[in-house]
C-alpha positions as CSV (number, residue, x, y, z in Angstrom):
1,X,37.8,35.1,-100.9
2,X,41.0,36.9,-101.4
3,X,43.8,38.3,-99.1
4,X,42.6,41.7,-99.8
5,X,38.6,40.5,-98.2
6,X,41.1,39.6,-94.9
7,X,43.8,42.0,-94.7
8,X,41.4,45.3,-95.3
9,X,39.2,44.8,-92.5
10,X,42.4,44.4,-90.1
11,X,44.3,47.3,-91.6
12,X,40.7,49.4,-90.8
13,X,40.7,48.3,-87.2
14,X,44.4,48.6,-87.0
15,X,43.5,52.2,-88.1
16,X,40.5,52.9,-85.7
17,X,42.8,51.7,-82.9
18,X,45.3,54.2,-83.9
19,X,47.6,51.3,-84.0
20,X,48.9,51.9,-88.0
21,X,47.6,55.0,-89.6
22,X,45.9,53.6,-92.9
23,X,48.5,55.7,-94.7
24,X,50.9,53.8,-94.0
25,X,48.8,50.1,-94.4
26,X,48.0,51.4,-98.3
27,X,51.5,52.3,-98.9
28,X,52.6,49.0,-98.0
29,X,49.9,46.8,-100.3
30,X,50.2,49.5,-103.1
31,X,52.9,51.9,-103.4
32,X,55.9,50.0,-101.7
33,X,55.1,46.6,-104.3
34,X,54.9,48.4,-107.3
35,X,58.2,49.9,-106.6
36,X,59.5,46.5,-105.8
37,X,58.5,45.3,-108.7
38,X,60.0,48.3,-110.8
39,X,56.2,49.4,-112.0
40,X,56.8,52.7,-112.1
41,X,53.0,53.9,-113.7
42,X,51.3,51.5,-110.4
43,X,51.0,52.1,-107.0
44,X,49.4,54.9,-106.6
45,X,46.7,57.8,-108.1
46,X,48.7,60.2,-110.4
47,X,48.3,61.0,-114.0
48,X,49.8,59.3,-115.9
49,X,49.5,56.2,-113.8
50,X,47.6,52.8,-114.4
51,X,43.9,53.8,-113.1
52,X,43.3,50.4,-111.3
53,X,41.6,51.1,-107.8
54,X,39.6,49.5,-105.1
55,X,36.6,51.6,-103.3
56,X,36.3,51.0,-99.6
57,X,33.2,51.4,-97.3
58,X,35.3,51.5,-94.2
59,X,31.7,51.5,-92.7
60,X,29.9,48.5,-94.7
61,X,30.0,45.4,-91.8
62,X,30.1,42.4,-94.1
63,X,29.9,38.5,-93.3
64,X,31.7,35.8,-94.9
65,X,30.7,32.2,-95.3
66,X,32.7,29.5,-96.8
67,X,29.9,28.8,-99.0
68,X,30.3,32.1,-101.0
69,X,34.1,31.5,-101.5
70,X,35.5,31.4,-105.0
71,X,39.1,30.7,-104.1
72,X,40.2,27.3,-102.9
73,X,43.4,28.6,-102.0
């Protein structure tokens, strides 16, 4: 399991609850690090630009069991 399988699903609630517009959640795992970091061809979906992306199914109910885990960390 990685951060992302954690954080997404509470950025989407977050979102649903009107509590942080998902905007502003993909900004800060995407955007706002790879300007951080000085990548400026990351971050986000121009041309030009790396064409690494994740797909979301904001409506895909998923459960997770330590069993399945790759990560120990």
């Amino acid at each position: 399991m990685s951060v992302f399988d954690v954080v997404m699903p509470l950025l989407l609630e977050l979102d649903q609850s009107k509590k942080l517009p998902f905007e502003t959640s993909l900004n800060a795992m995407t955007r706002n690090p790879a300007k951080l970091l000085g990548l400026t061809n990351s971050g986000m979906i121009e041309i030009g630009c790396r064409a690494d992306c994740v797909l979301i199914d904001p409506d895909l109910q998923t459960q997770f069991a330590p069993s399945s885990w790759i990560s120990k960390g």
